[in-house]
C-alpha positions in Angstrom: -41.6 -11.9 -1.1 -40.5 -10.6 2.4 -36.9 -9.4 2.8 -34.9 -10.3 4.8 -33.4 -7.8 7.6 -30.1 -8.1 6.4 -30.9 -7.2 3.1 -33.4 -4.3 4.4 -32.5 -0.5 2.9 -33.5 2.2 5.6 -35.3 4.9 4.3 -33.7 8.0 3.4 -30.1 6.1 3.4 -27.9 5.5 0.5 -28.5 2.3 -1.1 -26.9 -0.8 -0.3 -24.2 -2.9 -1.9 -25.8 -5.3 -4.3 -26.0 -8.7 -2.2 -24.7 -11.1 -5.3 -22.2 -13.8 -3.0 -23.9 -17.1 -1.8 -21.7 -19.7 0.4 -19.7 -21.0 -2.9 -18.1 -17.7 -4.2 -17.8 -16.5 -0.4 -16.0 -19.9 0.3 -13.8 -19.3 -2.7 -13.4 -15.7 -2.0 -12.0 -16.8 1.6 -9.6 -19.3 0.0 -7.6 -16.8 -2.2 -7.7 -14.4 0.1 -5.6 -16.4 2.1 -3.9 -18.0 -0.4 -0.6 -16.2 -1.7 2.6 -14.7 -1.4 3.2 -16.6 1.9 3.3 -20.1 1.6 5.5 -19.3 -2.2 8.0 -17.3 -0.4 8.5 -18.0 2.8 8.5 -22.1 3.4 12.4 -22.1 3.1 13.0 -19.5 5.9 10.8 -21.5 8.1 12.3 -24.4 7.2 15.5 -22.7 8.3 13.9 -21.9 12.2 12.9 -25.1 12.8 14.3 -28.3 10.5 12.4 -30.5 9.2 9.1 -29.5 10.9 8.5 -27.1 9.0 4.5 -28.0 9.3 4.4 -27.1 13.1 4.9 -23.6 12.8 2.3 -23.7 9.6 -0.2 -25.5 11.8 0.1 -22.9 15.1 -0.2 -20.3 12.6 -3.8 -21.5 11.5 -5.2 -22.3 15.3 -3.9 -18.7 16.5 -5.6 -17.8 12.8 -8.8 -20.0 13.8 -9.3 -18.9 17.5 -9.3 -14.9 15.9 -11.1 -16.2 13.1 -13.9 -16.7 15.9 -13.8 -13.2 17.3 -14.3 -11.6 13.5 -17.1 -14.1 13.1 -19.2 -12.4 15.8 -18.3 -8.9 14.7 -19.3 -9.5 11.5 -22.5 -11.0 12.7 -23.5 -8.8 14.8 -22.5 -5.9 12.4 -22.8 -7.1 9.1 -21.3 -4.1 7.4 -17.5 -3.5 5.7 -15.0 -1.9 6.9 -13.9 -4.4 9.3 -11.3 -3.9 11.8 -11.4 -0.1 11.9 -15.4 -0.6 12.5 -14.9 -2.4 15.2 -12.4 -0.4 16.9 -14.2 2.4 16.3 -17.4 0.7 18.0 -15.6 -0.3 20.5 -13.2 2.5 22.0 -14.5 5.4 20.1 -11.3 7.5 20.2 -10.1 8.6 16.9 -7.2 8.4 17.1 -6.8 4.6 17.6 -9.2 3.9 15.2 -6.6 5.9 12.6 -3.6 4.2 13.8 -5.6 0.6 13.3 -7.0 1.4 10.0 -3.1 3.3 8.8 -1.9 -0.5 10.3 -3.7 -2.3 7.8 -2.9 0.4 5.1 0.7 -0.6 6.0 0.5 -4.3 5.7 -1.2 -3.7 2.4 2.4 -2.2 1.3 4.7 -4.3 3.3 2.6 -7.3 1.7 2.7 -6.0 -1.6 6.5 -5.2 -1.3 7.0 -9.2 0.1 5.1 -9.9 -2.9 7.5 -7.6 -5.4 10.6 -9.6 -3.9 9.5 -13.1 -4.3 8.3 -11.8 -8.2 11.7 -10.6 -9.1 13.1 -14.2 -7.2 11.2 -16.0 -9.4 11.5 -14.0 -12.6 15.3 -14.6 -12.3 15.2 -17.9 -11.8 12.3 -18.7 -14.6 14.6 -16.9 -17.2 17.8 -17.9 -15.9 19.2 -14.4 -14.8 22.2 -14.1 -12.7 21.9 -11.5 -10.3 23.8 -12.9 -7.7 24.6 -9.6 -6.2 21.4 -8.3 -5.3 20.7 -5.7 -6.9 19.6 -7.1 -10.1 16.8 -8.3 -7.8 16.2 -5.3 -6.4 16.3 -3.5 -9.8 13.3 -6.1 -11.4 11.3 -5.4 -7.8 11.4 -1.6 -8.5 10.6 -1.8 -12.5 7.4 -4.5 -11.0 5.9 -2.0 -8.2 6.6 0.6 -10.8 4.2 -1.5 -13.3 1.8 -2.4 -10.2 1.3 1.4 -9.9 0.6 2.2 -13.4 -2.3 -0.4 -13.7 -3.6 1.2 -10.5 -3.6 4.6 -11.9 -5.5 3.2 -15.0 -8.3 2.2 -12.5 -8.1 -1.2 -12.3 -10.5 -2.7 -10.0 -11.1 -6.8 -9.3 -14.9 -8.3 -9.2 -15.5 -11.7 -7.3 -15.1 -13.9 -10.7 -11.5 -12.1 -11.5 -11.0 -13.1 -8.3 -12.1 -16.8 -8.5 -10.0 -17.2 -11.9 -7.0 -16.1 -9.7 -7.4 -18.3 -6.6 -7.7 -21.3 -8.3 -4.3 -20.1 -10.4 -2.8 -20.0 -6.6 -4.5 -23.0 -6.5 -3.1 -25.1 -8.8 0.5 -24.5 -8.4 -0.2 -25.5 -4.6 -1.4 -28.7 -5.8 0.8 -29.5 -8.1 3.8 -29.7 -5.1 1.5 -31.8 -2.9 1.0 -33.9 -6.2 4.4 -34.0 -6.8 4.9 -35.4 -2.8 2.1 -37.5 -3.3 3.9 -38.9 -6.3 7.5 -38.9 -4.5 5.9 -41.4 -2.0 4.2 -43.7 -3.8 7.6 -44.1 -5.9 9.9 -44.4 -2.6 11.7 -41.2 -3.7 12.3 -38.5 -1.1 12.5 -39.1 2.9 9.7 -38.6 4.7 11.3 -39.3 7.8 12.5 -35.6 7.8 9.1 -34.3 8.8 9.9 -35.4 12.3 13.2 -33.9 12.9 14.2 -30.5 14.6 16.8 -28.2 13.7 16.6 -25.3 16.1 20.2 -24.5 15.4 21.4 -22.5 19.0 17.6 -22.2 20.0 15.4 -23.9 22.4 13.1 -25.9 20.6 9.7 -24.0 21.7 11.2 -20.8 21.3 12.3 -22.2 17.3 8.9 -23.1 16.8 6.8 -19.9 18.1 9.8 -17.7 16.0 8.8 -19.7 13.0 5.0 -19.1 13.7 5.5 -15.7 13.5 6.7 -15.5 10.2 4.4 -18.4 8.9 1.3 -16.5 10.1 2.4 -14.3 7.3 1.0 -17.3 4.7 -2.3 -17.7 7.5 -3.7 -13.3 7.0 -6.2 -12.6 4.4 -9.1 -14.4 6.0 -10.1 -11.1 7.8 -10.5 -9.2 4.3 -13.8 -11.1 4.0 -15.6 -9.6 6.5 -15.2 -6.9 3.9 -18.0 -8.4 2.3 -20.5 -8.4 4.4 -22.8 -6.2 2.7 -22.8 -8.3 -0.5 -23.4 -11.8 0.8 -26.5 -13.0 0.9 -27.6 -13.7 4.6 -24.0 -12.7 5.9 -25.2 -14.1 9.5 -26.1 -16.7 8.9 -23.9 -18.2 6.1 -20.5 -16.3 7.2 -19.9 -18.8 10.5 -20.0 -22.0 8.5 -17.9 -20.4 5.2 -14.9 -18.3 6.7 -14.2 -21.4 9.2 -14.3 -24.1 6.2 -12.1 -21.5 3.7 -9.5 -21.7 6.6 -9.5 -25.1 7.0 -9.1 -26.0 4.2 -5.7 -23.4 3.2 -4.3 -24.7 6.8 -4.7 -28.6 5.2 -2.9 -27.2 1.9 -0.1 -25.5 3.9 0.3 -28.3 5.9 0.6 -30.7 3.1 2.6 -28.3 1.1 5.2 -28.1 3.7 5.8 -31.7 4.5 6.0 -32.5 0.4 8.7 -29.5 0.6 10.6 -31.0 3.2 10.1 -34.7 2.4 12.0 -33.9 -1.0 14.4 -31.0 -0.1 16.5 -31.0 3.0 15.4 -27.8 5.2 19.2 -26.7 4.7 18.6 -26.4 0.7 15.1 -25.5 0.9 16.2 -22.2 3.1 18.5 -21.0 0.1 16.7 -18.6 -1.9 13.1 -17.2 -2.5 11.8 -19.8 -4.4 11.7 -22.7 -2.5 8.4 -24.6 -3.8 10.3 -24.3 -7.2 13.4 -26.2 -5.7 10.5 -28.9 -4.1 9.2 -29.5 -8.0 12.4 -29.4 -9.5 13.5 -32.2 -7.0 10.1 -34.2 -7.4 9.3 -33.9 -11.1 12.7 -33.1 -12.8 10.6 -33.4 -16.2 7.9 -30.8 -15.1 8.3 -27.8 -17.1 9.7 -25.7 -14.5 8.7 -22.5 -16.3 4.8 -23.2 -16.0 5.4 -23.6 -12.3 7.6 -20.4 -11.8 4.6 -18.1 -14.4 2.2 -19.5 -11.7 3.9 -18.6 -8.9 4.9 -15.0 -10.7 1.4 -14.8 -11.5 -0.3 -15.5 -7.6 2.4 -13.5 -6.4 1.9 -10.6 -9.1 -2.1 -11.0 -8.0 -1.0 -10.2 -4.4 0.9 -7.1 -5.0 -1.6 -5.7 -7.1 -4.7 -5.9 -4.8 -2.5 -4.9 -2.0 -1.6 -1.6 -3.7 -5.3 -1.0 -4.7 -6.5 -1.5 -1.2 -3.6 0.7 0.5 -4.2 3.3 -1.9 -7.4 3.8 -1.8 -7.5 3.4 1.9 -5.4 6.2 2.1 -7.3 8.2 -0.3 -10.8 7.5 2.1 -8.4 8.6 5.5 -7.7 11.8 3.2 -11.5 12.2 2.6 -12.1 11.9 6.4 -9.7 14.7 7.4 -7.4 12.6 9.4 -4.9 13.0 6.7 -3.7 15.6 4.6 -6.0 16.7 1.4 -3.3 16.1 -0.8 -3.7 12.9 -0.5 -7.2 13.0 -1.6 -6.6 14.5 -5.0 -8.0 12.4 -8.1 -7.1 12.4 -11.6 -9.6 14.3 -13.8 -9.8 11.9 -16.8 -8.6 8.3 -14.8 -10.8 9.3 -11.4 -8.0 7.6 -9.6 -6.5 8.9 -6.8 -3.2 10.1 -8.7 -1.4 11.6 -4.9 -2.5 8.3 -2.8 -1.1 6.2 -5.5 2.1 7.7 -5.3 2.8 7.8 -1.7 1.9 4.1 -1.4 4.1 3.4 -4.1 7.0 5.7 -2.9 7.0 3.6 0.4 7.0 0.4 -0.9 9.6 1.9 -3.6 11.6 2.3 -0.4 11.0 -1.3 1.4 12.1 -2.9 -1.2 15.3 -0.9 -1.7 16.5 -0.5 1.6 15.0 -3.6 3.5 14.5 -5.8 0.5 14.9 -9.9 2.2 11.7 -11.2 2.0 11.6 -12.8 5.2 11.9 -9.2 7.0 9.2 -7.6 4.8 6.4 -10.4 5.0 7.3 -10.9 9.1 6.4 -7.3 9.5 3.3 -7.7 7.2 2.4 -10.5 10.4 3.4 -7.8 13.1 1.2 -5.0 12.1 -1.8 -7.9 11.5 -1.2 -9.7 14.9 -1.5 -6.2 16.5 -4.7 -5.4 14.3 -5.7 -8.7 15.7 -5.2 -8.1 19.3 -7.0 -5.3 19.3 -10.0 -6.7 17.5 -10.0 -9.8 20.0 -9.9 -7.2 22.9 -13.1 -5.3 21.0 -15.0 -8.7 21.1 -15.3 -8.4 24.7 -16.0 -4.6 25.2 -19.0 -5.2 22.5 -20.2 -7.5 24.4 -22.0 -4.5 26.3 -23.9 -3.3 23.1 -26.6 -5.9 22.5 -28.3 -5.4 18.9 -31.6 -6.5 17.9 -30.3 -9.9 15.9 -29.9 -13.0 16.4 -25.8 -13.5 15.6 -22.9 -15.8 16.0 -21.4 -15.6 19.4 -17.7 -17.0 20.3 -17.2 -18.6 23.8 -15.7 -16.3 25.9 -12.3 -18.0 26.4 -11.4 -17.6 22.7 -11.2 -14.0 22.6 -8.9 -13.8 25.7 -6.8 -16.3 24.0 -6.5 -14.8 21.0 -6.2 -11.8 22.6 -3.0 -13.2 24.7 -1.8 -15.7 21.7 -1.5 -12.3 18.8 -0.2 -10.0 21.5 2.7 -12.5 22.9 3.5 -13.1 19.0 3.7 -9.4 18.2 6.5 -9.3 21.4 10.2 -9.4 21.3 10.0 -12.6 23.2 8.2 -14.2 21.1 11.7 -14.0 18.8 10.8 -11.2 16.2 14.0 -9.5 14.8 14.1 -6.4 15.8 14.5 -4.7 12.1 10.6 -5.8 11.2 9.7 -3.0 14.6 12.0 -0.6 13.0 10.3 -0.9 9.7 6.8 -1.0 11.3 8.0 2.1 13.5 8.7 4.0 10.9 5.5 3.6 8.8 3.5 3.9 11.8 5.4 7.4 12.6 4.9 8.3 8.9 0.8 7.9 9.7 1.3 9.5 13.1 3.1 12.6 11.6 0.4 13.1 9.1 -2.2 12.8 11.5 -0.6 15.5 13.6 0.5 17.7 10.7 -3.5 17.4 9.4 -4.6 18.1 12.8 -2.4 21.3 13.4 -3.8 22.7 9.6 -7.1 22.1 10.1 -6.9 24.4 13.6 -5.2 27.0 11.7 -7.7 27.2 8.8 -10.9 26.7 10.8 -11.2 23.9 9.3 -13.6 21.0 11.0 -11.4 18.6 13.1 -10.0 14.9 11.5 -13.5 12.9 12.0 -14.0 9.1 11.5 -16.6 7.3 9.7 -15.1 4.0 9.1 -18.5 3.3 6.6 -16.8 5.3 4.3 -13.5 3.9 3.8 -14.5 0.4 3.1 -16.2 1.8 -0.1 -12.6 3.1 -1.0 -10.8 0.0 -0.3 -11.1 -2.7 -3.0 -11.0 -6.2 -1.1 -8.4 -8.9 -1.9 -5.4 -11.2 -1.0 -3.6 -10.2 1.7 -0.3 -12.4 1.9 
């Protein structure tokens, strides 16, 4: 039997992944990895931007999502291997250094996600058992004792295959459909008002400027798509079935979102829905008063609990591979003897998300910043598109139209701006994890010039075998 040339191990090399993904458990994979933390968490403070619209925002989210979606299908054509983003940068520009700060960006969404994720856990665990922690820090408290957990199953080695992650989607799944049930079911017995899907509430706001704010938090609930590229090298025929799977998987979340939001709003005003960080648990409450609300909020717990531990495994371990490649310090590449974890990458990812959830803690903040550092990922791979463009290879791959890219380009970068109505505190937080990767870098750099040791290189190969793949949002 021939094989085929993406399946084809050169000689001499390392072998390849094991190609065991065909388009079903691709398209699945797609699905949860968009599916999450966002759409749980956040529909209430979108809501709160933009009234009873609350869909609009969902629905620019997935065509900025779509027309980037577009530029990763022809890098991932045209280089079917993982690492993704950092691979194409480094193809692309070839300077170190910005392939560091892209691939330390996604390291730091993985933790701001994952923090998101901690907050909307404790959220729901209050209100499933019936806690009052009206003050905050009960909140924070459960958040803490719940990363601590997350970290202790890392350190144990805990790693997710494509079936664990085809039970969980369709977990996420379910509790989705059970709101758009229960809207489906609110309309057909003339309860709710459906004429609120219609109606604006930009508050002091223009109403364009309320609806590109609200986009860039709901893009939050739109990342994870790009993780798949991740899996390139264990699809069958990546170039020719990834085109055809990543653009149905995100049409079909952007439907879900879409229909999840207008069932939310049709049933809760956007003034209620906006209280709190479980608004899909308000939306079923208010639908199906006899649904055990419990089930709903262990589901939601449980998609949200999936999120923060994939999320932690990937930043870890990407850190532990930037270790390995001497861009930062060897410390941070230390593994435990008996576990063969990495003990030292564990704990740094956990200490910072330790401190976003103490000292920045609202959910909205945290999971807007996840978007920030993702849209500026996303720029810069929409920009790489077009300077690739220069490198032919030998293989037939997908090819986006030219315009896309530019507009992607233009359509992340404005929504990673100040004008685009960001508060300023999700920079500060970005800032400062992005200094915390740039001091490292320079502190690495300085020691290996003292020692005579070899200077940070960059083979972005290597850390996508450290980074376990997974939800994003």
């Amino acid at each position: 039997m021939a094989t085929s040339a993406d399946e084809q191990t050169p000689t001499g090399s390392q072998p390849e992944l094991r190609r065991v993904m065909g388009p079903g458990l691709l398209l699945l994979f797609v699905i949860g990895d968009v599916l999450g933390t966002g759409i749980y968490a956040l529909t209430g403070q979108v809501a709160a931007e933009v009234g009873g619209v609350v869909w609009l925002p969902f629905l620019v989210a997935f065509l900025v999502a779509l027309v980037t979606a577009f530029s990763y299908l022809e890098l991932v054509t045209k280089y079917p291997q993982a690492a993704g983003a950092a691979l194409y940068t480094h193809k692309a520009f070839g300077v170190h250094f910005l392939t560091f700060l892209v691939a330390f960006a996604v390291m730091s969404s993985g933790i701001t996600s994952a923090s998101t994720a901690a907050r909307a856990f404790s959220a729901n665990f209050a209100s499933v058992f019936e806690l009052d922690l009206g003050d905050g820090v009960g909140i924070t408290l459960i958040g803490l004792g719940f990363m601590g957990l997350i970290a202790l199953v890392n350190h144990r080695g805990v790693g997710e295959s494509v079936k664990a992650n085809v039970v969980l989607t369709c977990v996420e799944l379910t509790g989705l459909l059970i709101v758009i049930g229960v809207g489906v079911w609110a309309l057909g017995g003339g309860e709710g008002d459906f004429s609120r899907v219609t109606e604006f509430d930009t508050g002091e706001r223009s109403t364009i400027g309320a609806v590109i704010a609200a986009t860039g938090l709901a893009f939050f609930a739109m990342v994870g798509f790009e993780d798949s590229v991740n899996m390139a090298e264990e699809c069958k025929e990546p170039r020719r079935i990834f085109p055809r799977v990543l653009l149905a998987g995100l049409v079909t979340t952007g439907v879900i979102y879409v229909l999840v939001s207008i069932s939310a709003i049709a049933l809760v005003p956007a003034d209620r829905l906006s209280e709190g960080d479980t608004p899909l648990l308000q939306v079923v409450e208010a639908g199906a008063p006899g649904f055990p609300l419990g089930l709903f909020g262990v589901i939601t717990m449980f998609a949200v609990a999936n999120s923060a531990l994939i999320n932690m495994l990937m930043a870890s371990r990407l850190v532990y591979g930037l270790s390995k490649e001497r861009v930062l310090p060897p410390f941070l590449g230390r593994v435990h003897r008996r576990r063969r974890t990495p003990t030292t990458a564990i704990l740094f990812t956990t200490a910072l998300a330790f401190g976003l959830i103490t000292f920045v803690g609202a959910v909205p903040a945290l999971g807007g910043t996840t978007a920030l550092l993702l849209l500026l990922v996303f720029t810069v791979v929409n920009i790489a598109v077009l300077v690739l463009r220069r490198d032919p290879v030998d293989a037939d791959h997908f090819r986006t139209p030219t315009v896309l890219p530019v507009i992607g380009a233009l359509a992340c970068g404005y929504l990673a701006t100040p004008w685009a109505g960001r508060p300023a505190e999700e920079y500060r937080i970005a800032g400062v994890l992005l200094g915390i990767g740039v001091v490292l870098w320079a502190v690495t750099v300085l020691v290996n010039r003292r020692t005579g040791a070899q200077e940070p290189g960059f083979d972005p190969g290597h850390l996508a075998g450290e980074a376990p793949r997974g939800p994003r949002n």
